[in-house]
C-alpha positions, 0 to 999 in steps of 0.5 A, a space after each residue: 784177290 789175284 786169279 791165281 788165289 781165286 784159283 788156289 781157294 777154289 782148288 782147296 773147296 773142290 779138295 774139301 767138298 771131295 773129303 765132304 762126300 768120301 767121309 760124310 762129314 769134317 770138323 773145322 779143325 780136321 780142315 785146318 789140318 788136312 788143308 793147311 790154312 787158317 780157322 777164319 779160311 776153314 769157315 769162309 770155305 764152309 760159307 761158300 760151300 753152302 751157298 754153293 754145294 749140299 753141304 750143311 753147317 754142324 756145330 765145330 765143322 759141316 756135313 754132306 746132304 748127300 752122305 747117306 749109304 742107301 737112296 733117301 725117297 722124296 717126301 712127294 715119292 713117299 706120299 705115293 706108297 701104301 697111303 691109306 695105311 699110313 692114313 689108318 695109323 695117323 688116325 689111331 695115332 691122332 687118338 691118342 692126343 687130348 685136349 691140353 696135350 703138347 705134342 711133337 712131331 717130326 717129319 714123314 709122311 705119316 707124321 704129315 697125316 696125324 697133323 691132318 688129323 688133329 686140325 680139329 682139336 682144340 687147345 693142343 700144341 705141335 712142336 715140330 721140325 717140319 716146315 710142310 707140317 707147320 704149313 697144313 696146321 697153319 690155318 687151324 684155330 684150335 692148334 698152337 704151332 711151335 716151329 723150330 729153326 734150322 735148315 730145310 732138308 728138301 727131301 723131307 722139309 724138316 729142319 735139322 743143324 745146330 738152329 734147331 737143335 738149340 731151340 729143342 733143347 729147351 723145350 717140354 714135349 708130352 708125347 712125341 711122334 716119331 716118324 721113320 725109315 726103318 725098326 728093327 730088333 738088332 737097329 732099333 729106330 733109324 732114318 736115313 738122315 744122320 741129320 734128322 737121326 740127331 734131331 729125332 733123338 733130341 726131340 724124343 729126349 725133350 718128351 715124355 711119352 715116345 712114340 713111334 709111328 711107321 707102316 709095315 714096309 718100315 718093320 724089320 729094316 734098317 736105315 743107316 743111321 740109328 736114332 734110338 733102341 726099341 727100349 727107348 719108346 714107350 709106343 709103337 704104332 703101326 698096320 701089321 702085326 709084327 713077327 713074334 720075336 720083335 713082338 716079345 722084344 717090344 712086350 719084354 720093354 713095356 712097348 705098347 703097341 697099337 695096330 691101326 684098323 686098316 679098313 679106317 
């Protein structure tokens, strides 16, 4: 390859990676449009973008890491906020599971503390998304772990693309735990991740029994990408109690809501 086409691909991934970060995300086919070259050129550009940028492979085209509308917390910066509460609800959480139960659970930090919680328990099954969640329960006798593939997100290590959107896909989970950035009435459940909004709705789809799991800080905001309404859960578990009009949206839902014992 000449420097000259070197120069003219690289030009091209700069243009791509620009319109990647201005709209978030780009099939296979705007590229070809937009770029005027090849199918085969789209997907090598996509490949080298990968390696090389925050850019995650989707089903037909690619999303950004970075594309979010407010600034996503660390898992490490999130173990650093309210953690005896959020360690309350997982213990409230964690009785919910019985003995035979299939669960899931997403990332979070919340989500991470029920994991630690239920270390003990004997013939349950975790599905889960989340590589640092897989890792603490690794080590327990009494707990079947199933991993979903994907690619790792470093804020979260939860593993999101179209990998682990297949393997959910065919799945049966009992009761899903899902952790999040924010529950409102207007928004219902979002993240900041439209990745992870994807795989949180896939996973509550595959589940029988829903359920939300999230501290008080989370109550009443909204992140920018929506995974399911309130109707859609079944559970909601949390440290506060909550404002009288989400409170009867949840009641006039069927939500059961369960406020962890602060002082657990």
């Amino acid at each position: 390859m000449s420097e000259q086409e070197l120069s003219k691909g690289e030009e091209r991934r700069s243009r791509i990676m620009n319109a990647l970060k201005a709209h978030g995300r780009l099939t296979i086919q705007e590229i070809i449009e937009r770029f005027h070259c090849s199918e085969a050129t789209a997907r090598r550009d996509l490949d080298v973008l990968v390696k090389k940028e925050g850019v995650i492979r989707t089903i037909g085209g690619a999303q950004w890491e970075g594309f979010t509308g407010h600034r996503e917390a660390s898992f490490q910066e999130k173990k650093q906020l309210l953690w005896l509460e959020k360690e309350s609800i997982a213990t409230t959480a964690a009785a919910l599971i019985e003995e035979g139960d299939v669960i899931g659970l997403s990332g979070g930090t919340t989500t991470f503390l029920i994991a630690k919680a239920i270390k003990n328990k004997r013939n349950i099954t975790v599905v889960t998304n989340a590589v640092n969640i897989a890792m603490e329960l690794a080590d327990s006798e009494g707990v079947q772990v199933v991993l979903t593939g994907g690619v790792m997100r470093k804020n979260s290590f939860e593993l999101c693309g179209p990998l682990a959107e297949k393997v959910i896909e065919d799945l049966n989970i009992g009761k899903m735990f899902l952790g999040a950035d924010g529950l409102s009435l207007e928004h219902g459940i979002t993240t900041y991740s439209e990745l992870e909004a994807q795989i949180g709705r896939l996973l509550l789809k595959r589940s029988r029994t829903k359920i939300a799991v999230l501290d008080h800080s989370k109550v009443g905001k909204a992140s920018l990408f929506g995974i399911v309404p309130l109707s859609s859960l079944d559970i909601c578990v949390t440290d506060a109690v909550l404002d009288p009009e989400l409170a009867s949206a949840l009641a006039q839902s069927k939500v059961i809501v369960y406020l962890a014992d602060q002082h657990t």
